[in-house]
Legacy VTK file of the C-alpha trace (Angstrom):
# vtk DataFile Version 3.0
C-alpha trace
ASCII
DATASET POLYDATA
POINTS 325 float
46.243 93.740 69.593
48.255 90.598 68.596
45.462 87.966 67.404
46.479 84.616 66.181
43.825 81.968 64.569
46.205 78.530 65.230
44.085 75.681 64.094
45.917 72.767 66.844
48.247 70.285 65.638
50.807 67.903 66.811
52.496 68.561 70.316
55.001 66.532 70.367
56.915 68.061 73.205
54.080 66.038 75.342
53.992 62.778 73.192
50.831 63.829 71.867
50.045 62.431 68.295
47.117 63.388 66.246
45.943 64.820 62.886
47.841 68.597 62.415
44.607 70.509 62.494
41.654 70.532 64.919
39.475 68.714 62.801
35.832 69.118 61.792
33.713 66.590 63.133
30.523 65.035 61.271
31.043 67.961 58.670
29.762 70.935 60.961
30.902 74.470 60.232
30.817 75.244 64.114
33.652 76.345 65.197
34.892 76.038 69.054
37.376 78.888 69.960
39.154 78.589 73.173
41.102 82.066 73.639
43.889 82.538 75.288
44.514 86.101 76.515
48.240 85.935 76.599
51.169 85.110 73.745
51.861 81.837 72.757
54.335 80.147 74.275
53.080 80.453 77.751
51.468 77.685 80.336
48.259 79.312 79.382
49.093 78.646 75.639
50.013 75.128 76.280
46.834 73.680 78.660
44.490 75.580 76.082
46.159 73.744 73.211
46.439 70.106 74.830
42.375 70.403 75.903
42.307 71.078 72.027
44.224 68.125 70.698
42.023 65.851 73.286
38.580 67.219 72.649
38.736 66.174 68.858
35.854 64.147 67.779
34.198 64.667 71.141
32.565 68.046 70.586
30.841 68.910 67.263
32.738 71.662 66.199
35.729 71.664 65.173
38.561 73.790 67.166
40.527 76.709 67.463
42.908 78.341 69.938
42.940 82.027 69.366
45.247 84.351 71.348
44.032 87.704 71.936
46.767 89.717 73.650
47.627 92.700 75.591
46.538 94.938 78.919
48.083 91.854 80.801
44.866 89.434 79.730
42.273 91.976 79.807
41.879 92.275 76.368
41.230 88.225 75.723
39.102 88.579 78.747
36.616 91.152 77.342
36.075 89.355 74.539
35.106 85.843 76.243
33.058 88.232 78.355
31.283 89.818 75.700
30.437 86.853 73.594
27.294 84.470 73.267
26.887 82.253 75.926
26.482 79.216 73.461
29.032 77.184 73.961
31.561 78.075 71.646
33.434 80.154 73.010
35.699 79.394 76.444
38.829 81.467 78.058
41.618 79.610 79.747
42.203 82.466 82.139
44.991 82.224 85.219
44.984 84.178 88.257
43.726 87.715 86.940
40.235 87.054 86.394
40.151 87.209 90.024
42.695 90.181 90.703
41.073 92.122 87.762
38.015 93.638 89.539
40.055 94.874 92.439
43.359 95.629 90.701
42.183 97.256 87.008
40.836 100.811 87.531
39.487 100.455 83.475
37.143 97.789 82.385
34.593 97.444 80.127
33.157 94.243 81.469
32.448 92.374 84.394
34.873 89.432 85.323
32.891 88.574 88.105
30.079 87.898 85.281
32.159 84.891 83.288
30.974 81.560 84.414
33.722 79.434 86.101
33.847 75.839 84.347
36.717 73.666 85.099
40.046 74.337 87.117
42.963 72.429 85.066
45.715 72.688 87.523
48.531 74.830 89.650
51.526 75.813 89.557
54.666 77.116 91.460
56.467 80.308 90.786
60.410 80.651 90.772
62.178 83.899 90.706
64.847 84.076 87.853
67.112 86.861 86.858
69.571 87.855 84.002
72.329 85.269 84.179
75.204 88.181 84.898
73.294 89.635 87.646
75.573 89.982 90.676
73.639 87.625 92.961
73.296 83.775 93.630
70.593 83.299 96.064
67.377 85.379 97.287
69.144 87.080 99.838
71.594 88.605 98.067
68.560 89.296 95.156
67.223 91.548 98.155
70.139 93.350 99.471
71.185 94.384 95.905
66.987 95.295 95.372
67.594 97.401 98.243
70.434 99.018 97.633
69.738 100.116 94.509
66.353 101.117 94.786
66.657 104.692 95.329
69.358 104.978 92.555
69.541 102.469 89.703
66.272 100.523 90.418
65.955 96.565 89.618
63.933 95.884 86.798
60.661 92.872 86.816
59.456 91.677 82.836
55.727 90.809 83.490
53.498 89.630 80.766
51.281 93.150 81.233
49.542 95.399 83.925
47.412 93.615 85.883
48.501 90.338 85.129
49.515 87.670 88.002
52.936 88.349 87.303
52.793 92.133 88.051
50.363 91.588 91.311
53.139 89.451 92.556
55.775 91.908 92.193
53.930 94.374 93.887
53.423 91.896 96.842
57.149 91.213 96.694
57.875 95.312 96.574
56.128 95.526 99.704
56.929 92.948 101.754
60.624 93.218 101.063
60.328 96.965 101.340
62.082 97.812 97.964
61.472 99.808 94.907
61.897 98.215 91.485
60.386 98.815 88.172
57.678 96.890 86.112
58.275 96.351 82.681
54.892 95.114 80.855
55.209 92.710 77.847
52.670 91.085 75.733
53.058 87.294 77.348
55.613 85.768 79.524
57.850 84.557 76.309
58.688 88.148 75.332
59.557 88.941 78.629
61.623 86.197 79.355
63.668 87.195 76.209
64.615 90.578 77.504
65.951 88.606 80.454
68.138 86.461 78.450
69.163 89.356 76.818
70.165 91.303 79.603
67.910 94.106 78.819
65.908 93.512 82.291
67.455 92.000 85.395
64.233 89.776 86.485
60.500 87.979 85.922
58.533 84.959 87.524
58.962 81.966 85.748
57.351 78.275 85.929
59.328 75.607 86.983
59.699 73.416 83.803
61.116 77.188 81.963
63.244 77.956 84.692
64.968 74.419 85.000
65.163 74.021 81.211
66.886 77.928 80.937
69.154 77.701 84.697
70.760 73.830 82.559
71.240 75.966 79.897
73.178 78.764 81.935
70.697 81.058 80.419
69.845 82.645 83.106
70.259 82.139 87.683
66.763 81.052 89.737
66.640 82.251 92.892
64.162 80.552 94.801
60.669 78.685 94.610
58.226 81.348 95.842
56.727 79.456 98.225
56.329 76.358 100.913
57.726 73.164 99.138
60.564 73.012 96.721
59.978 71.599 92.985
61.125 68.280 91.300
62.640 69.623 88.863
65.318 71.906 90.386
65.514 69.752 93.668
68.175 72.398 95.153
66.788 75.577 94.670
65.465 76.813 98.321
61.622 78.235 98.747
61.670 81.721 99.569
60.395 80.268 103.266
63.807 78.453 103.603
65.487 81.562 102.321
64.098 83.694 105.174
61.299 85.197 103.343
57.660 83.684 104.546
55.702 86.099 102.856
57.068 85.891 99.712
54.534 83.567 97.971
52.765 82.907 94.650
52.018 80.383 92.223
49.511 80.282 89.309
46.658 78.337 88.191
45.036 77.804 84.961
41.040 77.362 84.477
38.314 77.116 81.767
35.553 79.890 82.355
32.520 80.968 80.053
30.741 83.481 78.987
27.958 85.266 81.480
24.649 83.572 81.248
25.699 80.314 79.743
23.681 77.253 80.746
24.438 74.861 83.234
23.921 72.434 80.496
27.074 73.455 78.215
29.086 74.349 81.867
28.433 70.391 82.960
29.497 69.065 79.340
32.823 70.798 79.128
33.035 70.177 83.192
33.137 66.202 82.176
35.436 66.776 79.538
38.011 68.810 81.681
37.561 65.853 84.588
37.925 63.024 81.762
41.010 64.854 80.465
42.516 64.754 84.315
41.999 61.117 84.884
43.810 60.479 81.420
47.649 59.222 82.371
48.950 61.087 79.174
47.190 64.322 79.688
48.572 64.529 83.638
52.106 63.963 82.311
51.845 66.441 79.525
50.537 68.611 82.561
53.982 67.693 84.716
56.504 68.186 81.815
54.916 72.020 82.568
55.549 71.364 86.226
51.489 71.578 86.388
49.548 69.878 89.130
45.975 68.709 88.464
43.360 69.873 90.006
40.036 69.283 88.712
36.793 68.833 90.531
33.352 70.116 89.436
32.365 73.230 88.244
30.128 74.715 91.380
33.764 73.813 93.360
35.908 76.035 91.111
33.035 78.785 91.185
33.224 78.467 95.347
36.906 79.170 95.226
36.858 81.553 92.515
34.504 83.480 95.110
36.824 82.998 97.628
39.728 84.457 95.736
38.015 87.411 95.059
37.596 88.512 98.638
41.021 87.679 99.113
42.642 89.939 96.930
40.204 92.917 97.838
40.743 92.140 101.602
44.527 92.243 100.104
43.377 95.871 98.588
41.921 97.103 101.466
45.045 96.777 103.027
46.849 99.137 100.922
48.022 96.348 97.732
48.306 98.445 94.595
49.228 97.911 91.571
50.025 100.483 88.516
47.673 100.029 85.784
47.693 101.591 82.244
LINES 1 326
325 0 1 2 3 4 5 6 7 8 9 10 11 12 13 14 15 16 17 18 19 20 21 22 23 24 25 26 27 28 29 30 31 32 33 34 35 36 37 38 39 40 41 42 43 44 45 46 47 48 49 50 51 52 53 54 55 56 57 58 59 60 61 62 63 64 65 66 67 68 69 70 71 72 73 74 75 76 77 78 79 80 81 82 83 84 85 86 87 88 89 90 91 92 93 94 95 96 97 98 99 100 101 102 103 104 105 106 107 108 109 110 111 112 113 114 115 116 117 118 119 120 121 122 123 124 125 126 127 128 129 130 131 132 133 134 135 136 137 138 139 140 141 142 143 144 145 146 147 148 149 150 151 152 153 154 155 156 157 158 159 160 161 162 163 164 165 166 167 168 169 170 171 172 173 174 175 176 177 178 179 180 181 182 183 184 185 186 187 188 189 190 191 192 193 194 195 196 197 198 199 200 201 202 203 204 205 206 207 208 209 210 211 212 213 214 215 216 217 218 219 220 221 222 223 224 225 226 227 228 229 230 231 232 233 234 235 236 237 238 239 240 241 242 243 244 245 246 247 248 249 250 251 252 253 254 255 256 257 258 259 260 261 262 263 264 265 266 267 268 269 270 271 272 273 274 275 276 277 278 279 280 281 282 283 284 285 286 287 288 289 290 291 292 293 294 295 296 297 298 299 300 301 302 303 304 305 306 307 308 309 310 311 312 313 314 315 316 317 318 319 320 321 322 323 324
């Protein structure tokens, strides 16, 4: 397990400015750790770290983003899960904590136990692969899937088993009827590397990475997997317009707690979330990540984190599988 302590400093890539450390406010030793259960680098990384840099001098601790890595966010997870409900201690999970309990056939906790707090925002999926892949468009993605999936099958970087990323992919197996194989990383960052470097042909990406890599001729996107198409690659068609209405995904990124903590602490860090989501700076640090806001209050978030959990098992029930460790 990769663990890394990063007391939060300047990020400048979002205009933020601000002392380099999370600072220590009124001379308490409390410390606030906000884990992330993936590498650094990732949209995960990122929203944890800008809720840092804002909450400074407006909790009395001061603040630490910790990332706890590996079993594609399960072990970050367990942690949050197992700690003391007292406030000092928050996940910024994405999608798995509510494809875990259906998807993982190993857990030592409950994620149905961690208390939802505030939903930060959404996000789109695009489809890139290795720049030299034969293809230019999602059609042609599929045909070559197809055709070699018997012999020399495609290979799909995810950030680890049982992450978003992989559920996806086995979605996208399915519906497209092809066989390709899952390559589990630590975080999205190390898998996007093997794409770059040719070593695997193809991963999920958000749309501010894939933009910033396809100007770069780093590496081809393929499509927007879903409905609408994104600002910042205005040309790239949505799997719908490709042909393909069931391909679909997209992420989103939330604060949750441990089980049993009071409403009390839930509310505080609720307010703080919604004040963050009003602030002009904070939504465009969110956009340069191709992030849309979402906010609302925490008993909303908990509805639809209910809601998503019935999806994916209705999903299960229906024969969705996914290979774990």
């Amino acid at each position: 397990m990769r663990i890394a302590a990063i007391f939060i400093g300047l990020l400048a890539s979002f205009g933020w400015t601000g002392p380099a450390a999370a600072q220590d406010s009124g001379g308490t030793s409390k410390v606030l750790r906000i884990v992330v259960p993936f590498a650094p680098g990732g949209s995960n990384d990122v929203v944890a770290r800008m809720l840092a840099q804002s909450w400074i001098g407006k909790v009395d601790s001061s603040i630490v983003v910790e990332n706890r890595t590996g079993a594609g966010g399960n072990i970050g997870t367990e942690f949050v899960a197992k700690s003391r409900p007292d406030g000092q201690t928050l996940l910024l999970v994405a999608n798995q904590l509510t494809m875990a309990p259906v998807f993982k056939t190993k857990s030592n906790y409950d994620p149905k136990s961690l208390v939802p707090v505030a939903k930060i925002g959404s996000q789109p999926v695009v489809v890139v692969v290795r720049k030299d892949l034969p293809v230019s468009n999602l059609h042609e993605f599929v045909e070559l899937a197809k055709k070699r999936s018997n012999v020399e099958p495609l290979t799909f970087g995810s950030p680890g088993f049982g992450s978003p990323h992989q559920v996806f992919f086995e979605q996208m197996q399915r519906d497209l009827g092809v066989k390709m194989v899952h390559v589990p990383f630590r975080g999205i960052a190390p898998a996007m590397t093997e794409v770059l470097s040719g070593r695997i042909d193809m991963t999920f990406a958000t749309e501010n990475s894939a933009a910033g890599l396809v100007a770069d001729n780093k590496v081809k996107a393929l499509a927007v997997l879903g409905p609408s198409r994104v600002k910042m690659l205005p040309q790239l068609q949505t799997s719908v317009e490709a042909g393909y209405p069931k391909l679909r995904a997209g992420f989103w990124y939330a604060l949750v707690a441990p089980p049993h903590t009071p409403k009390t602490i839930v509310d505080r860090y609720n307010a703080l979330a919604e004040e963050d989501l009003k602030n002009p700076r904070f939504v465009a640090g969110l956009a340069k990540r191709g992030i849309k806001p979402e906010g609302g209050s925490a008993n909303v978030f908990a509805k639809e984190v209910t809601g998503e959990f019935a999806r994916w098992q209705q999903l299960a029930d229906e024969g969705l599988a996914i290979e774990v460790q």
